[in-house]
C-alpha positions as CSV (number, residue, x, y, z in Angstrom):
1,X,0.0,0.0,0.0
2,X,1.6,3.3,-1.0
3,X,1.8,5.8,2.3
4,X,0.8,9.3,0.9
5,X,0.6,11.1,4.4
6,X,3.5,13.0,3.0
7,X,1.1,14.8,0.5
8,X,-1.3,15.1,2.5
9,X,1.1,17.0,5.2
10,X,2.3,19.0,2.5
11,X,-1.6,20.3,1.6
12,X,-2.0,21.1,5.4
13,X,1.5,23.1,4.6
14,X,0.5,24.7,1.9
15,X,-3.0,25.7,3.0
16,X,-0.9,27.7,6.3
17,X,0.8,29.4,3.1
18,X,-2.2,30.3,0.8
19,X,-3.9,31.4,4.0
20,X,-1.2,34.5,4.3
21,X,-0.1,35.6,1.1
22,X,-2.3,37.2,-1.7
23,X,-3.6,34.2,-3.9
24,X,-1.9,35.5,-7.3
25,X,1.8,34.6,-5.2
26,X,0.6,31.6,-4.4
27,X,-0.8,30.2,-7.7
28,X,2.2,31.7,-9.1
29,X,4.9,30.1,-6.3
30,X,3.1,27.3,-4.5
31,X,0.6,25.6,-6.4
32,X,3.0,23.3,-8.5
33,X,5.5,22.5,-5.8
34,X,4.6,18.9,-4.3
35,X,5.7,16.9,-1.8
36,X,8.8,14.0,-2.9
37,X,8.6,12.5,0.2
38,X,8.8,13.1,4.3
39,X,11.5,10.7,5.6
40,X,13.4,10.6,9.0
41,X,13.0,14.5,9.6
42,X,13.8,15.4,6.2
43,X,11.0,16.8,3.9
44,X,11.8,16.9,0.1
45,X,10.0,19.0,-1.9
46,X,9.4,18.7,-6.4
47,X,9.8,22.2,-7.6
48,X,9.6,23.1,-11.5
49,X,13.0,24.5,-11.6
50,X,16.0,25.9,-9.9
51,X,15.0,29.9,-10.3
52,X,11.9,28.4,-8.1
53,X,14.5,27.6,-5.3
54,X,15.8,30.9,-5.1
55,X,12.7,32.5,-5.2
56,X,11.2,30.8,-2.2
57,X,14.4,31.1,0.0
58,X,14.6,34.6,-0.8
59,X,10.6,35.9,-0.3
60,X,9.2,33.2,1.1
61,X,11.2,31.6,3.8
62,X,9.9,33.9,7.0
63,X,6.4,32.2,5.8
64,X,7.8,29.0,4.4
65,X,9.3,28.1,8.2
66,X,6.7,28.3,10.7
67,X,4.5,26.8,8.3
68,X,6.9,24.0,8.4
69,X,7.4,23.7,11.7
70,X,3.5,23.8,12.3
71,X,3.0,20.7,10.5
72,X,5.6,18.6,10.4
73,X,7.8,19.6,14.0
74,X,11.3,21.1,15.0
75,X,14.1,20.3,13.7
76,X,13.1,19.3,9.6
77,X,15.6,19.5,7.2
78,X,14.1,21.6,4.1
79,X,15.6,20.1,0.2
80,X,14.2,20.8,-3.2
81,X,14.3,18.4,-6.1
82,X,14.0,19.3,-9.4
83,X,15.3,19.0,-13.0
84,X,18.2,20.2,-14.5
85,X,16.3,19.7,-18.1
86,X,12.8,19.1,-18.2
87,X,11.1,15.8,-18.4
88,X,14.4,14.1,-17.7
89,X,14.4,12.3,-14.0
90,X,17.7,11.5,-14.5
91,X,19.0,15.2,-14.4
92,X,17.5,15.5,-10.8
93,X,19.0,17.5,-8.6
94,X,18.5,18.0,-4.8
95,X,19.5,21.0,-2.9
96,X,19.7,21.5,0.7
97,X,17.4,25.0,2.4
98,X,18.7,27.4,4.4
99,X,15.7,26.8,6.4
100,X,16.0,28.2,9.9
101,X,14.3,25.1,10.8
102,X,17.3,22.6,9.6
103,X,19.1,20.9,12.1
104,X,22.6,22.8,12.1
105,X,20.6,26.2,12.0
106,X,18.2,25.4,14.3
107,X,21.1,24.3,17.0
108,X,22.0,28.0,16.6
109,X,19.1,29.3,16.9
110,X,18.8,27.5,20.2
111,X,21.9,28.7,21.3
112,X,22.4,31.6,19.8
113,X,25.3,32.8,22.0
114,X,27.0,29.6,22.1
115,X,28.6,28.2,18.6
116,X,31.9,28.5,21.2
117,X,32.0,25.2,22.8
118,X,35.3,23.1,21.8
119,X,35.9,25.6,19.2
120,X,39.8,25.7,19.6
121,X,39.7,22.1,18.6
122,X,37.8,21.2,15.4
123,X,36.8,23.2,12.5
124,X,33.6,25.5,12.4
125,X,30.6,26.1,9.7
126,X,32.1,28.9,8.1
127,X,28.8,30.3,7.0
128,X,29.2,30.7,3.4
129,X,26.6,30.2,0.7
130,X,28.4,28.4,-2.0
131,X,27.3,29.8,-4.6
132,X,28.7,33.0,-3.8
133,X,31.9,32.0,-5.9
134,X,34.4,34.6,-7.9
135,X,33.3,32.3,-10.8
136,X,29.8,33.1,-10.3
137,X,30.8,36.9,-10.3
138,X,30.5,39.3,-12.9
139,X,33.3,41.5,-12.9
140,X,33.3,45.0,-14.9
141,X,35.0,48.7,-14.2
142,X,32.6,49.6,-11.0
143,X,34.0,46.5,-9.1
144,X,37.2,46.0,-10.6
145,X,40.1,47.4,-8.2
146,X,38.0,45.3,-5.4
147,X,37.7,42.2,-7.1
148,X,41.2,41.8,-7.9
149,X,42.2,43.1,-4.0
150,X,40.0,40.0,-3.2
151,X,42.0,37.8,-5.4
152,X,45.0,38.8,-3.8
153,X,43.7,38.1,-0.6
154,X,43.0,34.4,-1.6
155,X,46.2,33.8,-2.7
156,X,48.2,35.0,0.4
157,X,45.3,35.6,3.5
158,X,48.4,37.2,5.3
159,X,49.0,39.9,3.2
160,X,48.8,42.9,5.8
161,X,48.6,45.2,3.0
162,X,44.6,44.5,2.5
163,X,44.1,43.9,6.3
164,X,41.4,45.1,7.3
165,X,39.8,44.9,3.8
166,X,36.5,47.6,4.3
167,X,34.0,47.4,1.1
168,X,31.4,49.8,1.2
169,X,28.3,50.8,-1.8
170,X,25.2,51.1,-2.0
171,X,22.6,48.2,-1.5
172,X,22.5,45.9,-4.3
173,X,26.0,46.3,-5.8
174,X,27.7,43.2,-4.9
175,X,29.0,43.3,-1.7
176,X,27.6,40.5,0.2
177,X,28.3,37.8,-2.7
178,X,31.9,39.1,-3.1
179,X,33.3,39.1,0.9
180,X,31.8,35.5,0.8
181,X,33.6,34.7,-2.6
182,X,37.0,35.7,-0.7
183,X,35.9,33.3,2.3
184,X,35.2,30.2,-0.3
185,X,38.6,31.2,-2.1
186,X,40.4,30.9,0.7
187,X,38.9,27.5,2.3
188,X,39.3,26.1,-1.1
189,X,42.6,27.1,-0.8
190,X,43.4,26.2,2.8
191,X,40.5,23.7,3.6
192,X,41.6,23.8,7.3
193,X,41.4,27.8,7.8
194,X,38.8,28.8,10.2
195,X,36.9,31.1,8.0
196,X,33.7,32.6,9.5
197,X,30.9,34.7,7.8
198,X,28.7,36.8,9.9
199,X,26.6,39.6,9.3
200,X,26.9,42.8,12.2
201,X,23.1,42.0,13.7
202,X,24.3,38.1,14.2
203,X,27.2,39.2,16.2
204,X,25.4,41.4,18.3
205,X,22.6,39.2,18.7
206,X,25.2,36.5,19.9
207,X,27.4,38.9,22.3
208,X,24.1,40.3,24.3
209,X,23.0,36.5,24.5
210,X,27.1,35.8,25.7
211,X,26.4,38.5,28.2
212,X,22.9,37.1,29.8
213,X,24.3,33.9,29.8
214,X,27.5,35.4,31.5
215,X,29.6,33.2,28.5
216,X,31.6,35.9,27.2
217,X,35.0,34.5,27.8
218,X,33.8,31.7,25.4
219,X,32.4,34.2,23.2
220,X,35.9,36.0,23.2
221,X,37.6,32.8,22.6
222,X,35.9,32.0,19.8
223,X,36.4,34.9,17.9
224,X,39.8,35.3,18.6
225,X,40.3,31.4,16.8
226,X,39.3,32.9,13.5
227,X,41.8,33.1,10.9
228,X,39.5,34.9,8.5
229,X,36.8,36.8,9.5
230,X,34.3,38.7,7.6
231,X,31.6,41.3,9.1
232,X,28.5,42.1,6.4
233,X,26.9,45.3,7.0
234,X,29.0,46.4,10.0
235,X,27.3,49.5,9.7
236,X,24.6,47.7,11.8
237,X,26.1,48.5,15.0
238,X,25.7,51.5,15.0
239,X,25.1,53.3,18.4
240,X,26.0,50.0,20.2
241,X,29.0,50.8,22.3
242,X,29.2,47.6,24.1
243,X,29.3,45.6,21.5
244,X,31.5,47.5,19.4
245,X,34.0,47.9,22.1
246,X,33.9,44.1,21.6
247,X,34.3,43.9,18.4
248,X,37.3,46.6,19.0
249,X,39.4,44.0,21.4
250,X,38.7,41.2,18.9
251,X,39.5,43.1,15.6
252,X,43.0,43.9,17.8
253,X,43.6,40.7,18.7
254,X,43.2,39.2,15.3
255,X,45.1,42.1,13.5
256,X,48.1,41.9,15.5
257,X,48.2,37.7,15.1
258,X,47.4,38.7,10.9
259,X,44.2,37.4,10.9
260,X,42.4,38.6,8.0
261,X,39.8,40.7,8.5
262,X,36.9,41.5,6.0
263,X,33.9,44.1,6.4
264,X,31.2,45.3,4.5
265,X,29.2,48.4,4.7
266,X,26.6,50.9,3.2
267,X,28.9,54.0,3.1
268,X,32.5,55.0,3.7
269,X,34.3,55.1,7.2
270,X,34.8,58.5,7.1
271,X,31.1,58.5,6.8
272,X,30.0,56.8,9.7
273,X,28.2,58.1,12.7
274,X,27.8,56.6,15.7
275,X,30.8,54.4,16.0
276,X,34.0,55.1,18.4
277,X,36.9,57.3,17.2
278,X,39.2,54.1,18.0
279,X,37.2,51.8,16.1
280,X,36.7,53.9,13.0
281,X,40.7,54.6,12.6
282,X,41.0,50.9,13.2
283,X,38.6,50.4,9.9
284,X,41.0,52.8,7.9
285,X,44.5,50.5,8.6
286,X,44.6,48.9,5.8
287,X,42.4,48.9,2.4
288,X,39.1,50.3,1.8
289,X,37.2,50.2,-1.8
290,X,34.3,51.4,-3.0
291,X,31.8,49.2,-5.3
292,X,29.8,51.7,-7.6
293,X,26.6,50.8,-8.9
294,X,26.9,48.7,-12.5
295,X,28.4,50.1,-15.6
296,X,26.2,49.0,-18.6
297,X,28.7,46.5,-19.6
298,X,28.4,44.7,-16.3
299,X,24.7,45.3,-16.3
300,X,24.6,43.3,-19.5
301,X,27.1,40.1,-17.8
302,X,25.2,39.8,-15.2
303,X,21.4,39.4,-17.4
304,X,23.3,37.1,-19.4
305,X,24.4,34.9,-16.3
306,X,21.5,35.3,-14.6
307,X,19.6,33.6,-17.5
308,X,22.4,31.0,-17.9
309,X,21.6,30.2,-14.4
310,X,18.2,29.4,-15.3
311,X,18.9,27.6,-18.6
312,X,17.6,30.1,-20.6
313,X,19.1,32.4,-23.6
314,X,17.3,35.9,-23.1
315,X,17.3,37.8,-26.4
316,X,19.3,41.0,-27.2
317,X,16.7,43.5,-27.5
318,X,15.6,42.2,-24.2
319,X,18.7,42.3,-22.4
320,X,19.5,46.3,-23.9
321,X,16.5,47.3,-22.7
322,X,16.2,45.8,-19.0
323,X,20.2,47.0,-18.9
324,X,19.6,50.5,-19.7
325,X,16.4,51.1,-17.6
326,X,17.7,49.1,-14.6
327,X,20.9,51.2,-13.7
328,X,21.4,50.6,-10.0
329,X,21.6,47.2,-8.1
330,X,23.0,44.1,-9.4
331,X,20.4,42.8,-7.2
332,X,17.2,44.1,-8.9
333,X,19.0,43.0,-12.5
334,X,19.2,39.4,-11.3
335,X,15.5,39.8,-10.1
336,X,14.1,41.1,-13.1
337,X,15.3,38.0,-14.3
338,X,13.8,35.3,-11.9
339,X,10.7,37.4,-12.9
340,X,10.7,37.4,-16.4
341,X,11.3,33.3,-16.5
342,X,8.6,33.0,-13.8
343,X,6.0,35.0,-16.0
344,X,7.0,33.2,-19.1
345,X,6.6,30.2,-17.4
346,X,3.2,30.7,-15.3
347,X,1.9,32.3,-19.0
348,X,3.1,30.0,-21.5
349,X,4.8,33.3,-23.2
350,X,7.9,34.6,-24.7
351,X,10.2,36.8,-23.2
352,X,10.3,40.3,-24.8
353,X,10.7,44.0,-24.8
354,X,7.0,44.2,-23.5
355,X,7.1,41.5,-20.9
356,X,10.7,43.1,-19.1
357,X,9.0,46.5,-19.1
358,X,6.1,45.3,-17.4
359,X,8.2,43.2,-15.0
360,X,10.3,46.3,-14.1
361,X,7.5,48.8,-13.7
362,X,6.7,46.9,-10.5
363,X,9.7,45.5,-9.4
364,X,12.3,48.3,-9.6
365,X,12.1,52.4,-9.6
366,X,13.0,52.4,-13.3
367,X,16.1,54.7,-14.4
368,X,15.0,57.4,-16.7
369,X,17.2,59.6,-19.0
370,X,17.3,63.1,-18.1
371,X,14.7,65.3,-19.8
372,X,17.3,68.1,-20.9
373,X,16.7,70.7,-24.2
374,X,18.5,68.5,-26.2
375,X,16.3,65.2,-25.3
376,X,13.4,67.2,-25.9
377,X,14.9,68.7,-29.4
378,X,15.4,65.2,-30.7
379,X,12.1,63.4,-29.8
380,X,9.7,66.7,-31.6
381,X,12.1,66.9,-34.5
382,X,11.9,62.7,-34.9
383,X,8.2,63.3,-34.2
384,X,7.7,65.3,-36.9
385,X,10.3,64.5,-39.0
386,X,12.4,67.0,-39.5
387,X,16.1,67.4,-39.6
388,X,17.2,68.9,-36.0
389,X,20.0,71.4,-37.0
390,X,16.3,73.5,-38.7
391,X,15.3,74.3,-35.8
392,X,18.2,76.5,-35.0
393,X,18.0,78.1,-38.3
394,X,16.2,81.8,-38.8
395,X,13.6,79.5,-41.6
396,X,9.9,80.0,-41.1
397,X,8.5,77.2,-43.1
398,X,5.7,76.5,-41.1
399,X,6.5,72.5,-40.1
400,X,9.9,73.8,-38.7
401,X,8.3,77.3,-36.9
402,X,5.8,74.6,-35.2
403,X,8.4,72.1,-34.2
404,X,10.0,75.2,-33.1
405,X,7.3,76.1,-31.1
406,X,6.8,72.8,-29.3
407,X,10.3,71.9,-28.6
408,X,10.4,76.0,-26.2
409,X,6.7,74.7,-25.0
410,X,8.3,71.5,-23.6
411,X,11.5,72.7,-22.6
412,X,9.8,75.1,-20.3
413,X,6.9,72.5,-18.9
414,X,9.1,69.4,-18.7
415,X,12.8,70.8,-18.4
416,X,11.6,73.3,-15.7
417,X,14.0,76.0,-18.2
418,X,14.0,79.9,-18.0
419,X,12.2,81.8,-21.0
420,X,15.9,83.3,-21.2
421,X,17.4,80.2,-21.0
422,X,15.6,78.5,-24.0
423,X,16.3,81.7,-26.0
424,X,19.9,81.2,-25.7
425,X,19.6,77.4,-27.0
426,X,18.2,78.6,-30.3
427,X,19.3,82.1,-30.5
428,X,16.1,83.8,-29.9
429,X,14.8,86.7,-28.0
430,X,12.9,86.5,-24.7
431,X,9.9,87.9,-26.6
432,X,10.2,85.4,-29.5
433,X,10.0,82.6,-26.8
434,X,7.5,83.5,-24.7
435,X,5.2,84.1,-27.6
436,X,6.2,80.8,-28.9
437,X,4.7,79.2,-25.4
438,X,1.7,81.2,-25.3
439,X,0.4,79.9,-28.9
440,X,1.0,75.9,-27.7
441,X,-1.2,77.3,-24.4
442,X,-3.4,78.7,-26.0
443,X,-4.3,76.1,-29.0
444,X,-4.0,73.2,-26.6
445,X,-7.6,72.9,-25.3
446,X,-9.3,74.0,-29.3
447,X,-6.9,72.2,-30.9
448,X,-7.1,68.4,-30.5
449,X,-4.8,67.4,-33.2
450,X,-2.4,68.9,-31.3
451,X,-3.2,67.7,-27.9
452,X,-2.9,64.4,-29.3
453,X,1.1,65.4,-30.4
454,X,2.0,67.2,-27.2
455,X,1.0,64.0,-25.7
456,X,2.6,61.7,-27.7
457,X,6.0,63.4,-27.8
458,X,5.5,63.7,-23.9
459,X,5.3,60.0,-23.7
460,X,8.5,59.4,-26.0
461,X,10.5,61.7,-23.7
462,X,9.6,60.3,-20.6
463,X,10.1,56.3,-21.6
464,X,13.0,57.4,-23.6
């Protein structure tokens, strides 16, 4: 007799789910994932694909867990199963959850003070996600000088010169996936190094626990074993002078045994508030670089590994247009992707110019040009189809004194520019100019033809 409890613990699960998230998510990231099997504390879940995987752990996990936990216990180990190439059970592949309900993070989360015990003696998790790796990392002019520092790192962890390494950029730019590619480098390296990965609100979560449970000398002792240690956001502990007086003793004792030392933050040392004098001139010893937000270049690398990821070939037009619009986070790129597949998928549809723009409308704050004179020149005279160098001329054939007229009308409504100042662009008086705007005002609400043009020029400025 087949047992199917399994799938029937999994449609309690998923009922917990579809109970708190709106029902389009969950027909879009729930429906089709089914239960594998439930087996010695380890549930397996069938997912369509590996972009599913990533999607769950990163939206879904705070709603994923408890659910979890409600239904099938403590202490479950979370994997997903799916196929590498569809249809083929022999390209299966099962990857382990960072579920906070698996058994190594659960232990943490039980002690969360105390990963110290017998430390000295045997090696630690070093908290890495392994597929943070440099090979996995696009690499282009905004990242360059730090990419190859972290390089040099991996191949000699006691080079002083980069000790303490301090990245800092904005959100989205690479940071976390690049201190953790330095951390893999060097354990692949030197598989016994005691490399450690923590973010800023983990350690401080761990000292004040250290400190209730009066454990700090085990705490200490722990962080002084480290031979490579890298802080995410350390910009999180801000105005927390115990703990970064902690953090101050530790980051001495490591430095002065040449420990490495990596960190991570949101802005520049120099531009820190809230942190001790001491500590900040400690971040400044030895290498700090900045990661800018993606050149287009890099924009395009990472689209096209992103799709790679998810065994798919996006086309070109598709991939110009997301990396022109979406200027700012690596992050948000690499979203736009999981998006795009997971529409294409869910509506049996084909991945194009108008599916990324309606994917980035309401994922991402999209990056327009700037509406200048000159933007403004080019989209009436393309409009009307004139050559642009006219309008600059003293002709008054009447298609080029119109365009004419338009392109000051615009300049001044959507360009936010001085009467004077759109004189000077076309060598015209103040008089000429503001006569020119009060015609467009005043034929606007007779003239419908010409709404109709205002409007459509408006629209080709401002989607560029």
């Amino acid at each position: 007799m087949i047992d199917n409890s399994h799938i029937e613990l999994w449609d309690k699960c998923r009922q917990i789910i579809r109970d708190n998230i709106p029902e389009e998510q969950y027909n879009v990231w729930f429906k089709d994932v089914t239960s594998y099997q439930f087996d010695n504390g380890i549930l397996t879940l069938i997912v369509p694909s590996s972009f599913f995987v990533e999607q769950l752990e990163e939206r879904y996990l705070k709603i994923l867990e408890p659910a979890i936990r409600r239904v099938y216990g403590d202490g479950v180990k979370l994997y997903y199963r799916f196929f590498q190439v569809k249809g083929q059970p022999d390209t299966a592949v099962k990857v382990l959850s960072t579920n906070p309900s698996s058994t190594i993070l659960d232990q943490a989360k039980a002690q969360p003070a105390n990963p110290f015990k017998a430390v000295a003696e045997c090696d630690i998790d070093p908290q890495l996600n392994p597929r943070y790796t440099f090979d996995n990392y696009c690499e282009g002019e905004s990242n360059k000088i730090a990419v190859a520092i972290g390089k040099s790192i991996v191949a000699n962890p006691k080079n002083v010169t980069f000790n303490p390494l301090f990245l800092f950029g904005n959100t989205g730019v690479g940071k976390t996936h690049l201190i953790q590619a330095i951390g893999i480098g060097i354990k692949e390296r030197s598989p016994m190094a005691r490399v450690l990965y923590v973010t800023a609100r983990l350690f401080e979560s761990q000292y004040t626990a250290a400190v209730a449970n009066k454990n700090t000398n085990s705490f200490f002792h722990f962080y002084q074993s480290i031979d490579t240690l890298i802080i995410d956001d350390i910009q999180d502990l801000h105005g927390k002078p115990g703990t970064q007086n902690t953090f101050f003793y530790i980051f001495n004792h490591l430095h002065q045994n040449n420990k490495q030392i990596i960190m991570s933050s949101d802005c520049a040392p120099a531009e820190m508030d809230g942190f001790e004098a001491r500590l900040l001139s400690r971040f400044k010893w030895g290498m700090a670089a900045q990661l800018e937000a993606p050149d287009l270049e890099l924009r395009r690398k990472v689209l096209v590994r992103k799709a790679e990821q998810n065994g798919l070939e996006l086309p070109e037009d598709v991939i110009e247009y997301v990396a022109t619009h979406v200027t700012d986070s690596i992050r948000d790129l690499e979203g736009i992707v999981v998006s795009m597949v997971a529409h294409a998928t869910v509506m049996g549809c084909d991945i194009t110019i108008d599916l990324a723009r309606q994917v980035i409308e309401r994922a991402v704050k999209v990056s327009k040009r700037p509406i200048n004179f000159e933007v403004i020149a080019d989209e009436v005279c393309t409009f009307y189809k004139i050559d642009p160098d006219m309008l600059f001329t003293k002709t008054r054939k009447r298609e080029v004194s119109d365009a004419r007229q338009v392109v000051m009308y615009l300049a001044k409504k959507m360009a936010k520019m001085t009467i004077v100042g759109i004189g000077h662009k076309l060598d015209r008086t103040h008089a000429t100019v503001n006569y020119a705007c009060k015609q467009i005002e005043d034929r606007l609400p007779i003239d419908k033809q010409l709404q109709q043009e205002i409007t459509t020029i408006q629209q080709a400025i401002i989607n560029g």
